[in-house]
KELUM-34636 format. One record per residue (C-alpha): residue number from 1; residue in one letter; z, y, x. Coordinates in steps of 0.05 Angstrom, whole numbers, m for minus. Example, Ala and Ser with C-alpha at 12.3 -4.5 7.8 and 13.67 -1.06 7.14 Angstrom:
BEGIN
<romi 1,a,<156,m90,246>>,
<romi 2,s,<143,m21,273>>,
//
This chain:
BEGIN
<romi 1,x,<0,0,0>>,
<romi 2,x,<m18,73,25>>,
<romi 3,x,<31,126,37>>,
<romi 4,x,<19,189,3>>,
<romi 5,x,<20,214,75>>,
<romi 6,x,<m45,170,99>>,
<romi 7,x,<m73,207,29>>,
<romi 8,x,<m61,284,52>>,
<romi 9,x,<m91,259,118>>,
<romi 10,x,<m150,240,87>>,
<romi 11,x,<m154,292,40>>,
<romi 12,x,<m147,341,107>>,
<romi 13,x,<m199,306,138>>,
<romi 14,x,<m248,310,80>>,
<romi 15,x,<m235,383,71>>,
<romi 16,x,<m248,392,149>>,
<romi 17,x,<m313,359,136>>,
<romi 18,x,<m324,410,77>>,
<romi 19,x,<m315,463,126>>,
<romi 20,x,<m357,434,181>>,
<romi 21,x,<m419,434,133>>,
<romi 22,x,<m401,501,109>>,
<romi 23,x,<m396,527,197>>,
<romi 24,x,<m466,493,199>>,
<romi 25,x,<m497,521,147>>,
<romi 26,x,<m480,588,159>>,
<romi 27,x,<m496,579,234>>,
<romi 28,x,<m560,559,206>>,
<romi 29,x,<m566,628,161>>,
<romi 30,x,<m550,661,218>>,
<romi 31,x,<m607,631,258>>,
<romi 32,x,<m651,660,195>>,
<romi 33,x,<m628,730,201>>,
<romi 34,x,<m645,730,272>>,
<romi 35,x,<m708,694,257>>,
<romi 36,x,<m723,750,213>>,
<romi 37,x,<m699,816,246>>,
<romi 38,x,<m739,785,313>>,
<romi 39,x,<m806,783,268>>,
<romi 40,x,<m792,855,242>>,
<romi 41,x,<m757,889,300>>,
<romi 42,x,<m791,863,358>>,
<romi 43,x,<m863,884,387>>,
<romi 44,x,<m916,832,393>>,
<romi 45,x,<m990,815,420>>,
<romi 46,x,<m1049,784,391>>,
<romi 47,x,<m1107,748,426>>,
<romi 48,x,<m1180,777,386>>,
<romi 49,x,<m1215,722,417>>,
<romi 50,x,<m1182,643,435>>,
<romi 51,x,<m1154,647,499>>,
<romi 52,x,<m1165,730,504>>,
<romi 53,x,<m1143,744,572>>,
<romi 54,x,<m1121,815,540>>,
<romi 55,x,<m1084,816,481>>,
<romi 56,x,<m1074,872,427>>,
<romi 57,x,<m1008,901,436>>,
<romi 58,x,<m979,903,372>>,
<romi 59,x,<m918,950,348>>,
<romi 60,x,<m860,926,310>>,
<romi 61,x,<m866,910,227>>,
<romi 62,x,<m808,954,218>>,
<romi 63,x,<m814,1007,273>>,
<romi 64,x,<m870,1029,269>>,
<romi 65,x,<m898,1103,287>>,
<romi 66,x,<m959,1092,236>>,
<romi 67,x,<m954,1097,168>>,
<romi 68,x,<m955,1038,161>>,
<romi 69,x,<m965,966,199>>,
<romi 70,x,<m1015,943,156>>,
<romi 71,x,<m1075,990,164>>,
<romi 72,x,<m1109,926,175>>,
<romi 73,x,<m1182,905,201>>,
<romi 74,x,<m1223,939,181>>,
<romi 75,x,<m1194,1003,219>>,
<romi 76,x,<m1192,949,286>>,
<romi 77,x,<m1123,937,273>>,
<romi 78,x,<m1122,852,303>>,
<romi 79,x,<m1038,855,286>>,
<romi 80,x,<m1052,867,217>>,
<romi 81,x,<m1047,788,191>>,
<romi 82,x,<m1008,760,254>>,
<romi 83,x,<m930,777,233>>,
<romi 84,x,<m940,786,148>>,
<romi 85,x,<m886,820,109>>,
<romi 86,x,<m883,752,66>>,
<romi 87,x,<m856,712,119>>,
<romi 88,x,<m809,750,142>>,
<romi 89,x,<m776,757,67>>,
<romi 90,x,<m790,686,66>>,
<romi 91,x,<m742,663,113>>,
<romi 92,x,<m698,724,92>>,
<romi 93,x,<m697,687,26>>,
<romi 94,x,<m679,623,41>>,
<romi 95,x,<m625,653,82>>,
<romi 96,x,<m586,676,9>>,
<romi 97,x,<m570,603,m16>>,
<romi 98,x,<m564,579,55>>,
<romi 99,x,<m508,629,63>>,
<romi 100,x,<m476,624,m6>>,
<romi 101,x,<m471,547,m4>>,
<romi 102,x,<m440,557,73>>,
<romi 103,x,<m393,612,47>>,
<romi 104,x,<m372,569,m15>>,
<romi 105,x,<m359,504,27>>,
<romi 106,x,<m324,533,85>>,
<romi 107,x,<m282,572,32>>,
<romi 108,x,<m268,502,m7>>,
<romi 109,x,<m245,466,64>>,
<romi 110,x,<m202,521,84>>,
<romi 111,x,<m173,534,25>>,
<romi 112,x,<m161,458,12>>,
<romi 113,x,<m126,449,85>>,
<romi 114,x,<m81,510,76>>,
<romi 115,x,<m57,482,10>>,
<romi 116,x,<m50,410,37>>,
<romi 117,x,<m5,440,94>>,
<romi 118,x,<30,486,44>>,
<romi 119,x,<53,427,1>>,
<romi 120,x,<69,379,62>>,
<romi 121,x,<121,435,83>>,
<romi 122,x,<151,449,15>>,
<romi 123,x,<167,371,13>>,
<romi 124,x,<187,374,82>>,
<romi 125,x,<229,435,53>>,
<romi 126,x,<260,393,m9>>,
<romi 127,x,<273,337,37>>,
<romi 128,x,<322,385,81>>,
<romi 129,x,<349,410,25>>,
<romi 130,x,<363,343,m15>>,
<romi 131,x,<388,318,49>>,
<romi 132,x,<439,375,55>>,
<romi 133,x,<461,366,m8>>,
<romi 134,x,<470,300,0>>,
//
């Protein structure tokens, strides 16, 4: 027969796991933001030909001194389809349910091993106390 010890200690350990997945997938959202704010913050080049031995320098999505980064080709503008708006909000997109599934199952774990250690020192409490008492 278990102890209702060996039951807290699994419970621990499952909420541990809990929190684990909910570390990992909010490392992983964190990877997207980067992902993203590299494709919108960071200059770029573009080969016009395969194998161009001088590519277009391209400026930033975001930062750009233009109007706007998408005057596209027809103005001789080769950055205009390489880094598109849609998949940078793409992966900032999937980055919202990434983090709100991280943030909900690292808050489950931790909240479920505070509580388990909480009510392993009230009994540890009561136990004092009933053996004072006694």
């Amino acid at each position: 027969m278990r102890s209702p010890r060996d039951y807290d200690l699994d419970f621990r350990d499952r909420a541990g796991r809990i929190r684990a997945w909910g570390i990992g997938l909010l490392t992983v959202a964190t990877l997207q933001w980067t992902w993203c704010a590299l494709l919108l913050l960071t200059p770029y080049t573009v080969d016009e030909e395969p194998d161009d031995r001088y590519p277009a320098e391209c400026e930033s999505r975001l930062l750009t001194e233009r109007g706007t980064a998408n005057d596209g080709l027809r103005a001789g503008d080769w950055c205009q389809n390489e880094r598109d708006w849609p998949e940078a909000l793409a992966v900032l997109g999937l980055s919202v349910p990434v983090s709100v599934v991280g943030v909900a199952l690292f808050t489950s774990g931790s909240v479920s091993v505070r509580m388990s250690a909480h009510a392993e020192a009230m009994r540890e409490r009561e136990k004092l106390a009933d053996a004072r008492n006694a």
